[in-house]
Each structure stands twice: as C-alpha cells, then as structure tokens.
N, C-alpha and C positions, 0 to 999 in steps of 0.2 A: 761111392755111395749112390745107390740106384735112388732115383728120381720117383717119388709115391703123388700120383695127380690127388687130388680130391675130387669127390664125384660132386655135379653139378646140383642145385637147389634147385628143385620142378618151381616153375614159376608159376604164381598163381593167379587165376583165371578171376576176375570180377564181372559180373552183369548187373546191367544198370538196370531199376527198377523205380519206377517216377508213381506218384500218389498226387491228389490235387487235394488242396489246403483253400478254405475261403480266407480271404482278408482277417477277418477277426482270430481266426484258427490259428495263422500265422504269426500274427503280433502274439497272441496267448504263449503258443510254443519259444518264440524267441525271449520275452517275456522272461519264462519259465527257466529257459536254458540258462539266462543269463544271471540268473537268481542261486540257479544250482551251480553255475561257471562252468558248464560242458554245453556242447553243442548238440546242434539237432539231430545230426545222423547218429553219434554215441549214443544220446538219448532213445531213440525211436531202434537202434540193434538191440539194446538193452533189453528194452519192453519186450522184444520178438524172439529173444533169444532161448527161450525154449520153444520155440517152434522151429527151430532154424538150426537147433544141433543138435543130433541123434536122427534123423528121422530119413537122412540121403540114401539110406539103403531099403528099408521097410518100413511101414508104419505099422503099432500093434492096434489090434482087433479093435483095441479099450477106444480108438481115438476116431474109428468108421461112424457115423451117422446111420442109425437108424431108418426102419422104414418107414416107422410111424413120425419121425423126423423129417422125413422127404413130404407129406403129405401137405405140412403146411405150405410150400411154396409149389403145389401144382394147382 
C-alpha cells in the first residue's frame, strides 16, 4: 500500500501592532471586557474587522479620500 504524505499547513505569519491607552481608557476597556466576558484583543479585532478583511489585495475607489478631504489637514 503506497504511502500518501499530507501536504504541510503554511504557517501563519502575525505582526505585532501596539496602540497606547491612558489609565482611564484602560480600566474602561477592561471594565468593559469583563462585563461582556471576552477579552481586549477579541474585542478591539472585532471592532476592526472590516477594515482588516477584504482589502489585502486592492482597496475600491468608494473607500480613497477625497481632495477636498485632504484640504482640511494641510
């Protein structure tokens, strides 16, 4: 009986991505988390998670900023 390998699982790649929280911001979040019984990171991918799936290849036109959008911050 010939021997069938299984091909190997690509391993997947995480980068770390740090934010800064004041004191009061953090009690609030944990706080929070603890109220809902999930944690901060689940919490805060959740929140982000359309901005963070679909878009690894292109972004569509609908989501560019404007020129009269760039004007307020020059």
């Amino acid at each position: 009986m010939p021997l069938i390998s299984k091909r190997k699982r690509k391993k997947t790649r995480y980068v770390k991505i740090t934010l800064k929280l004041t004191a009061r911001q953090k009690r609030s979040l944990q706080n929070y988390c603890e109220a809902r019984q999930t944690t901060p990171n689940k919490l805060i991918k959740k929140s982000i998670r359309r901005y963070i799936n679909g878009f690894d290849k292109n972004v569509p036109a609908e989501y560019y900023a404007t020129e009269n959008q760039l004007d307020l911050f020059e």
